[in-house]
C-alpha positions as CSV (number, residue, x, y, z in Angstrom):
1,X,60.8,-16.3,-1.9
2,X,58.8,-13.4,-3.9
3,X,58.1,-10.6,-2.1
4,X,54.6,-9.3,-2.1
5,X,55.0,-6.7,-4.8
6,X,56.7,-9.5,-7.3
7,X,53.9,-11.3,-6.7
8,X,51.7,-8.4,-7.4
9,X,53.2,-7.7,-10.4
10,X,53.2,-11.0,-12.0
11,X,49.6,-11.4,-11.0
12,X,48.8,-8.2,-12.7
13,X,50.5,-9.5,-15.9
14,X,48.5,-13.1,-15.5
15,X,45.7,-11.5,-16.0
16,X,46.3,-8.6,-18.6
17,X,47.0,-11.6,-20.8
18,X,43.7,-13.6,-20.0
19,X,41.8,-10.5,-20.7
20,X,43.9,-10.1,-24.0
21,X,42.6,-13.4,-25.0
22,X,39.1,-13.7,-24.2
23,X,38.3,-10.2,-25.3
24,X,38.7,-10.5,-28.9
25,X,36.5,-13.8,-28.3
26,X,34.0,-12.2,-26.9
27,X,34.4,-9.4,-29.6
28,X,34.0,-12.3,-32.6
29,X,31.4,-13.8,-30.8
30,X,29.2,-11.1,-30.1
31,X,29.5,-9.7,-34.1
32,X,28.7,-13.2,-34.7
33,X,25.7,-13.2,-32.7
34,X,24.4,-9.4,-33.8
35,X,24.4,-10.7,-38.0
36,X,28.1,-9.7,-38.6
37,X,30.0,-11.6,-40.9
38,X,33.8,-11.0,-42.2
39,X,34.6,-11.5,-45.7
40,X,37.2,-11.9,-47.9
41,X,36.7,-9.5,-51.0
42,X,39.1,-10.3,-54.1
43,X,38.7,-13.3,-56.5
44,X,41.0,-15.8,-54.1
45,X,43.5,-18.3,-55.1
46,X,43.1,-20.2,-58.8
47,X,43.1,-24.4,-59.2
48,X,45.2,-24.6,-61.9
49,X,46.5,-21.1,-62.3
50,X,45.2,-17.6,-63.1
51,X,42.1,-17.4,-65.1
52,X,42.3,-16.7,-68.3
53,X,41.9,-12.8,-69.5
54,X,39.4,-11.8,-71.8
55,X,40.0,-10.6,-75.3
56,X,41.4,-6.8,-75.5
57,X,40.9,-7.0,-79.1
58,X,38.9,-4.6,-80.5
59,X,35.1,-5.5,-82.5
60,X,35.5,-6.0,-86.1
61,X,34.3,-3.3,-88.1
62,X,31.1,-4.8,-90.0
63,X,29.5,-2.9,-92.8
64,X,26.0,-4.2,-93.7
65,X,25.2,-3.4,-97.4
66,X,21.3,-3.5,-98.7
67,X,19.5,-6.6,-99.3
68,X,18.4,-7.8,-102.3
69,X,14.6,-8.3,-102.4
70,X,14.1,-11.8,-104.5
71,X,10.4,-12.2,-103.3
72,X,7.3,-10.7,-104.5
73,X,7.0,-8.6,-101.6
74,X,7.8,-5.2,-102.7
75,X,9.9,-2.9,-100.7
76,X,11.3,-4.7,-98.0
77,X,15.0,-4.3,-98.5
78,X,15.5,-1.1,-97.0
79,X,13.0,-2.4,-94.0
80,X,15.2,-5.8,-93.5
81,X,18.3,-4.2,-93.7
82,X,18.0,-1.6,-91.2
83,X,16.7,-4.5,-88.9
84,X,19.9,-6.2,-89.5
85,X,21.8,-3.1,-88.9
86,X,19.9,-2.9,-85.8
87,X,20.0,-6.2,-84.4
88,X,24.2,-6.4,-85.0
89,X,24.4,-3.2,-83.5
90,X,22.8,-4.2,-80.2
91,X,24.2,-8.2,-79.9
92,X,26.3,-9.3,-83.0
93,X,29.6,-8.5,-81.3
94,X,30.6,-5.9,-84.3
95,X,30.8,-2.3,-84.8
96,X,28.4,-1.2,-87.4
97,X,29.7,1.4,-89.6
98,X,28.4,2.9,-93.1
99,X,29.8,2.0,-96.2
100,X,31.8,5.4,-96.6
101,X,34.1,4.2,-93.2
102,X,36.9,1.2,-93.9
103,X,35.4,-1.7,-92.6
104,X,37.0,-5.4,-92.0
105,X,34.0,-7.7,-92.5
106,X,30.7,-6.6,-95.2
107,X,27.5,-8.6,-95.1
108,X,25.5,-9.0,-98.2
109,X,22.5,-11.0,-98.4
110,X,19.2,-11.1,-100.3
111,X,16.1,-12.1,-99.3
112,X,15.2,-15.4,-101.1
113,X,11.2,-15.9,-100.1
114,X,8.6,-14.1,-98.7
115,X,5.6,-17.4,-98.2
116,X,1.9,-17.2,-97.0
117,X,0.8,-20.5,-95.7
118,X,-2.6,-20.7,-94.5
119,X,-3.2,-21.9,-90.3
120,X,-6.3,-22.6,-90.1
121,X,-9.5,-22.4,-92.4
122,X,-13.4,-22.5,-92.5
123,X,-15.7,-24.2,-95.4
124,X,-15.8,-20.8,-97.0
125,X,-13.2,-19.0,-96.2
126,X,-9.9,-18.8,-94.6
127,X,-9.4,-17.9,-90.5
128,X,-5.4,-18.0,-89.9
129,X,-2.2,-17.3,-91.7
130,X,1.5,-17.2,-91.0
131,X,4.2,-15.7,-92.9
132,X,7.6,-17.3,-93.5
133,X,10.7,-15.3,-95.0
134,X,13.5,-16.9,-95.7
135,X,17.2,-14.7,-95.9
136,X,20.6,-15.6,-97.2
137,X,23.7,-13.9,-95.9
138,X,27.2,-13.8,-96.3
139,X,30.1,-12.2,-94.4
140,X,33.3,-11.4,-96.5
141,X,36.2,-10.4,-95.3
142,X,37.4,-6.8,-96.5
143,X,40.9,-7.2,-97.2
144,X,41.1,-10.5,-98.6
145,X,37.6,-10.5,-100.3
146,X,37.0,-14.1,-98.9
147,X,33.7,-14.8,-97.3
148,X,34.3,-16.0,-94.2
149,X,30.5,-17.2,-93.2
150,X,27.3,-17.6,-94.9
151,X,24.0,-18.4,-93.1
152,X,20.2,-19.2,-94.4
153,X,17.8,-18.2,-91.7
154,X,14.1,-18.5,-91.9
155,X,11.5,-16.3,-89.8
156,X,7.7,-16.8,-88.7
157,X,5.0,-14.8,-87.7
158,X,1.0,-15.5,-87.4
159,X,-1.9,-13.2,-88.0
160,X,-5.8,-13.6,-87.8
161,X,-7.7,-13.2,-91.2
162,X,-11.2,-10.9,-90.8
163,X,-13.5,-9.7,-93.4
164,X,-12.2,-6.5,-93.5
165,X,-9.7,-6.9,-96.3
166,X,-8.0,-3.7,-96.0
167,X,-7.4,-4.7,-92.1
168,X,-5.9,-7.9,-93.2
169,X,-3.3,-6.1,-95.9
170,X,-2.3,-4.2,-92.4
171,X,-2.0,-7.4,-90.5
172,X,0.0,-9.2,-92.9
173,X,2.0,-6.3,-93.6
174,X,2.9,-6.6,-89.6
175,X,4.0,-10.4,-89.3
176,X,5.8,-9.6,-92.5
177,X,7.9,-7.2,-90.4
178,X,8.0,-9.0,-87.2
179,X,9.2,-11.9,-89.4
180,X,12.3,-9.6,-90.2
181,X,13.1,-9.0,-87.3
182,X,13.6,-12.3,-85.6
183,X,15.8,-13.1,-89.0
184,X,17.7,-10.0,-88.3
185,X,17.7,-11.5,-84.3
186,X,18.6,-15.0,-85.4
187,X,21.5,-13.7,-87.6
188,X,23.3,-11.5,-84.9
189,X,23.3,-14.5,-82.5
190,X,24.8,-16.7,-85.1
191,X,27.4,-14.3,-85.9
192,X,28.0,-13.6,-82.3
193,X,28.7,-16.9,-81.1
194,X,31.0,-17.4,-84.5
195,X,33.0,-14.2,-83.2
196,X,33.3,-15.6,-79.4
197,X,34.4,-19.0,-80.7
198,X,36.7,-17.7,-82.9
199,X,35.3,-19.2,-86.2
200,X,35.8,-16.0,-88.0
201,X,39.4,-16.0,-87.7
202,X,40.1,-18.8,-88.5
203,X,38.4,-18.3,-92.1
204,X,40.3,-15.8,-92.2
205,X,43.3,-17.4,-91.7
206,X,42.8,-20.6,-93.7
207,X,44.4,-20.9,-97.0
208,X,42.2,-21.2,-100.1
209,X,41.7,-24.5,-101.5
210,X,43.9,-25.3,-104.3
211,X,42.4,-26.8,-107.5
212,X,43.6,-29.8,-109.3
């Protein structure tokens, strides 16, 4: 038989342990209730294994030499070229340097057409005009003076025709240059995605062609 103070005890121990249980429980369940939510932080387990890491390699050095203007638009080599050192500066994927610094890729490229097709036009005279300019470029590698890729990329821009002539020279002047820029756009998306795919390299790497 127990005596009364066994009994006592284990009593006393029956329900410490109850009140260890439910506690938490009710704990959980209350934060639960109030908008409280555990989480996990950290990436978690991998099907498959460990992703894969990204690239640690440094961006190819890229210097971007003046266009050759071969339209009869004057002057807009130095405009077109600073676009494209813009435009690969922001989202090509390269370092733009100047031609004084070593370098491991150059672009050259010349502008090939500068075209003013007419939109839209009246019985006497003519109401809408769009400019298309068309640029060739090429990326050579530095060491091995191989080109590596080439692209032809046209750009488009609209303008309104008025009777104010002068007004028109300014608006044409305009798509001209908005026209260069989505070229320079275009071409720093191009090379971008030939540099994530790893395209470049492996122009690099390939062996010349051997003649017969």
């Amino acid at each position: 038989m127990l005596s009364a103070a066994s009994r006592n005890q284990e009593g006393r121990r029956s329900c410490l342990f109850i009140l260890s249980t439910l506690v938490p429980a009710l704990i959980a369940s209350t934060l639960t209730a109030c908008g409280y939510q555990f989480r996990v932080e950290g990436a978690g387990p991998t099907i498959g294994g460990a992703s894969t890491p990204s690239s640690q390699e440094p961006p190819p050095r890229l210097v971007i030499r003046t266009l050759i203007n071969g339209s009869f638009e004057p002057n807009l080599e130095t405009r077109y070229t600073n676009y494209l050192r813009e435009e690969f500066s922001a989202g090509s994927g390269a370092q733009v340097v100047p031609e004084s610094e070593a370098a491991d890729l150059v672009l050259t490229g010349q502008i090939l057409s500068v075209i003013l097709p007419t939109l839209s036009f009246s019985r006497t005279a003519t109401l809408e005009s769009r400019t298309e300019v068309v640029v060739l470029v090429r990326v050579e590698d530095a060491r091995l003076r191989k080109v590596v890729w080439s692209q032809v990329v046209k750009g488009a821009s609209e303008f309104f025709i008025t009777s104010d002539l002068q007004f028109n020279r300014a608006l044409q002047n305009r798509a001209i240059e908005q026209a260069g820029r989505f070229v320079a756009a275009d071409l720093a998306a191009r090379f971008l995605l030939q540099l994530e795919t790893g395209a470049l390299t492996k122009q690099v790497s390939a062996p010349d062609p051997v003649s017969r």
